[in-house]
C-alpha positions in Angstrom: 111.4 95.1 98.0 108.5 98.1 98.6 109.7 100.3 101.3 107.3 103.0 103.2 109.0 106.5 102.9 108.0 106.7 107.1 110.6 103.8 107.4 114.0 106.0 105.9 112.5 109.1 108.0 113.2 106.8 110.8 116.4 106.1 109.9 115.7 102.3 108.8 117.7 100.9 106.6 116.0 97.8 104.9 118.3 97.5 102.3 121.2 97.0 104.4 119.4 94.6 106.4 118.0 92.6 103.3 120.8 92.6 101.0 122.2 90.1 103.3 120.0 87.7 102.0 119.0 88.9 98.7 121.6 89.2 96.6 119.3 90.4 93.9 117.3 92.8 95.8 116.0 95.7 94.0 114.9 98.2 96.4 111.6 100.7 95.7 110.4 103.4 98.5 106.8 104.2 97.8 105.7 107.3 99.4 102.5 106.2 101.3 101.2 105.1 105.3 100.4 102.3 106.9 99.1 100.3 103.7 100.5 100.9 100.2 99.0 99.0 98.0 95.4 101.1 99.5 97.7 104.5 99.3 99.5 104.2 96.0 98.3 101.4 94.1 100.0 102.0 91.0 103.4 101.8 92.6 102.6 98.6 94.3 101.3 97.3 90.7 103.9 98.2 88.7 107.0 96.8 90.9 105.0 93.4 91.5 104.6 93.8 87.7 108.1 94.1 87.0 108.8 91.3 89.3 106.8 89.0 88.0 107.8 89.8 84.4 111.8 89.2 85.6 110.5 85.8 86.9 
């Protein structure tokens, strides 16, 4: 799962919420805005890259 950074400022808590139902759920915060994979493309690359390599 990509998290924004703006979403833990907030005091959300995805992983909680998702571990629920992910039982493997590997959790990455990307520091970017609205849109990461525009903001920090290589982040976004490389977890969907390691994702589909673990497939």
């Amino acid at each position: 799962m990509l998290q924004q950074g703006w979403g833990t400022a907030l005091g959300f808590d995805a992983t909680a919420l998702w571990s629920a139902w992910a039982e493997n759920l590997r959790h990455t915060l990307v520091a970017s805005g609205r849109f990461m994979a525009d903001e920090a493309p290589a982040e976004v690359t490389k977890a969907l890259r390691d994702l589909l390599g673990s497939a």
